[in-house]
C-alpha positions in Angstrom: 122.1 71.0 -80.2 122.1 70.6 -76.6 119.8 74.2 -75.7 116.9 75.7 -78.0 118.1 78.9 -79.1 116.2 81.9 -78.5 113.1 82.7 -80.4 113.4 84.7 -83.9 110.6 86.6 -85.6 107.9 84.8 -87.0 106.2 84.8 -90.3 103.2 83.9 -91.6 103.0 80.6 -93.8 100.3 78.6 -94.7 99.2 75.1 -93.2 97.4 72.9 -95.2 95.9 69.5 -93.4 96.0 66.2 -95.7 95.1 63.4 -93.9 98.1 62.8 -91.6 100.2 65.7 -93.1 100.8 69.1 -92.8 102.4 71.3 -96.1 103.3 74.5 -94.6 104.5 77.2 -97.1 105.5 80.9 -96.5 107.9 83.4 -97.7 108.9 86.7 -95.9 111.4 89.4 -97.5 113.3 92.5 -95.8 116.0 95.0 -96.6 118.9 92.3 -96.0 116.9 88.6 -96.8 114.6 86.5 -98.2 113.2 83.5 -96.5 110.9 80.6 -98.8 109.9 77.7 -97.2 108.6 74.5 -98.2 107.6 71.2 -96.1 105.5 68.7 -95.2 105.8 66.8 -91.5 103.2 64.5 -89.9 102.7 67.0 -86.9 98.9 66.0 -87.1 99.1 62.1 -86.6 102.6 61.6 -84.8 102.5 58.4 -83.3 105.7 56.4 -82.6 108.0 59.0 -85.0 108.0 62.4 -86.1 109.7 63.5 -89.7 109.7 66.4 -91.9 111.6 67.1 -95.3 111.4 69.9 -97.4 113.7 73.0 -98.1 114.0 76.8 -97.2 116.1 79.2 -99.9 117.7 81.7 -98.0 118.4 84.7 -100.2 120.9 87.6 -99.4 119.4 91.1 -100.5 122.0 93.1 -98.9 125.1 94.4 -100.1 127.6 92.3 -97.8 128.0 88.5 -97.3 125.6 87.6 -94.3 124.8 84.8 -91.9 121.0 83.9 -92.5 119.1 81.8 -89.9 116.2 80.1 -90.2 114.2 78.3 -86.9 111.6 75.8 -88.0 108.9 75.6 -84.6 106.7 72.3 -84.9 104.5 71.7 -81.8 104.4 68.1 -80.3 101.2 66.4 -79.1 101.0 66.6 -75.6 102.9 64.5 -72.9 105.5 63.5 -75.2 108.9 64.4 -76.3 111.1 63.8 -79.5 114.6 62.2 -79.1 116.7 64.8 -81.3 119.8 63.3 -80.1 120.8 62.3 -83.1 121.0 65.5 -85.1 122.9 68.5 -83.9 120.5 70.8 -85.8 117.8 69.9 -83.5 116.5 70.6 -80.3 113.3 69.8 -78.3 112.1 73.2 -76.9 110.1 72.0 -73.1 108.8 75.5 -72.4 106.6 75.6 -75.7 106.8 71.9 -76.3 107.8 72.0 -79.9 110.7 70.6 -82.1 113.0 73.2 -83.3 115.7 72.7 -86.0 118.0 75.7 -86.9 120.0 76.2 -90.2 122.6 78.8 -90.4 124.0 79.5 -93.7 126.8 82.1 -94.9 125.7 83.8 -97.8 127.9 85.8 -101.1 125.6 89.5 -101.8 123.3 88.5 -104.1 123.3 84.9 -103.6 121.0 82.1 -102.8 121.1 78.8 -100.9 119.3 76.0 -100.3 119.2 73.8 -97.1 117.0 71.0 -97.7 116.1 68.5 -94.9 114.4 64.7 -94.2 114.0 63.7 -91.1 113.0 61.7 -88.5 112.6 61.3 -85.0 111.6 58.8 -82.4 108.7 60.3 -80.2 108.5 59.5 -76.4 105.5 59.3 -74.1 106.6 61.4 -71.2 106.2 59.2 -68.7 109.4 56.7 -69.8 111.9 59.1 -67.6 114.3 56.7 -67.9 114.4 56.4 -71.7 114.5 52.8 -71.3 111.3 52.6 -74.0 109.2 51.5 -71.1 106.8 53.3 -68.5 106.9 51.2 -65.5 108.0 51.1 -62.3 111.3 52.1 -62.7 110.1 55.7 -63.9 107.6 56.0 -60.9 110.7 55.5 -58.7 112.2 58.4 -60.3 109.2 60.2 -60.3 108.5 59.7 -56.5 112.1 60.9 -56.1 111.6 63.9 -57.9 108.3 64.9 -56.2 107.0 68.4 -55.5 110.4 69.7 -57.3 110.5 70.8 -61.3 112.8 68.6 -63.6 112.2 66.1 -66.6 110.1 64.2 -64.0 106.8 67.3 -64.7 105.5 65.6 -67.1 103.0 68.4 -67.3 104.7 71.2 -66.8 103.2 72.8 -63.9 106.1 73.6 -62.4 106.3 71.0 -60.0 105.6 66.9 -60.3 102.5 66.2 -58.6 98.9 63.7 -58.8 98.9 64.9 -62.2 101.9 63.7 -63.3 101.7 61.0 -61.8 98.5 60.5 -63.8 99.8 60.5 -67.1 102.5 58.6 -66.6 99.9 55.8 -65.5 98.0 56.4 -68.6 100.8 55.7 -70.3 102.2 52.6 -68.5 103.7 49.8 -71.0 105.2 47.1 -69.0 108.3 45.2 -70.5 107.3 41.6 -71.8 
């Protein structure tokens, strides 16, 4: 998926902390659907890779075949990004910093189904601009040439890159070998 798609209504679910997971649980019901999720993710302790499995039942409660959709949000620790590249279900969403993955299904009236997922992403420190799996000099070069404009270069997100991205992308310097 090469944009996030717009936001959807939320639900309530229910995070529970173990350790370095996160089950989250919920289940929301209207006149046309019925949404049940289940998963577990390391949203809490990403270091070097993000993943998530579980499963969502999307049930139709209308009386015609329907298109359900259901966006899974997961905020990313700050001053990183996850490489979704490889799965056209996901997307990394910039303005709220999160992982989004989206599942569409068609639905019979009456019927059920189950998308069930296992994943896993490689996470990137913002600083490597280059996606070269370094922060060096190459990505201050970029950086400098991107100054006091907005792009993948604002780190941040303040609009502009500045000092402060600048910043983190020192604090995050690994030099190649």
């Amino acid at each position: 998926m090469i944009d996030c798609p717009p936001p959807m209504i939320v639900f309530e679910v229910e995070h529970t902390v173990l350790d370095d997971r996160t089950l989250t649980a919920g289940q929301v019901e209207t006149d046309t659907r019925t949404v049940i999720v289940d998963y577990m993710d390391n949203r809490n302790a990403v270091e070097d890779h993000f993943w998530s499995y579980g499963a969502v039942t999307l049930v139709n409660n209308s009386e015609e075949d329907r298109r359900i959709r259901y966006r899974q949000v997961i905020p990313v620790p700050p001053y990183h990004w996850v490489d979704v590249s490889s799965d056209e279900r996901a997307c990394f969403d910039y303005d709220t910093h999160s992982l989004v993955l989206d599942f569409v299904c068609e639905v019979s009236i009456g019927a059920e189904s189950v998308v069930s997922w296992d994943i896993s992403f490689p996470v990137v420190p913002g600083g490597d601009i280059n996606l070269d799996g370094y922060v060096d000099a190459a990505d201050i070069g970029l950086m400098l040439a991107a100054w006091d404009q907005s792009g993948v270069e604002d780190i941040d997100r303040s609009g502009n890159v500045d000092s402060g991205d600048l910043g983190i992308l020192i604090s995050q310097w690994t030099p190649q070998e």
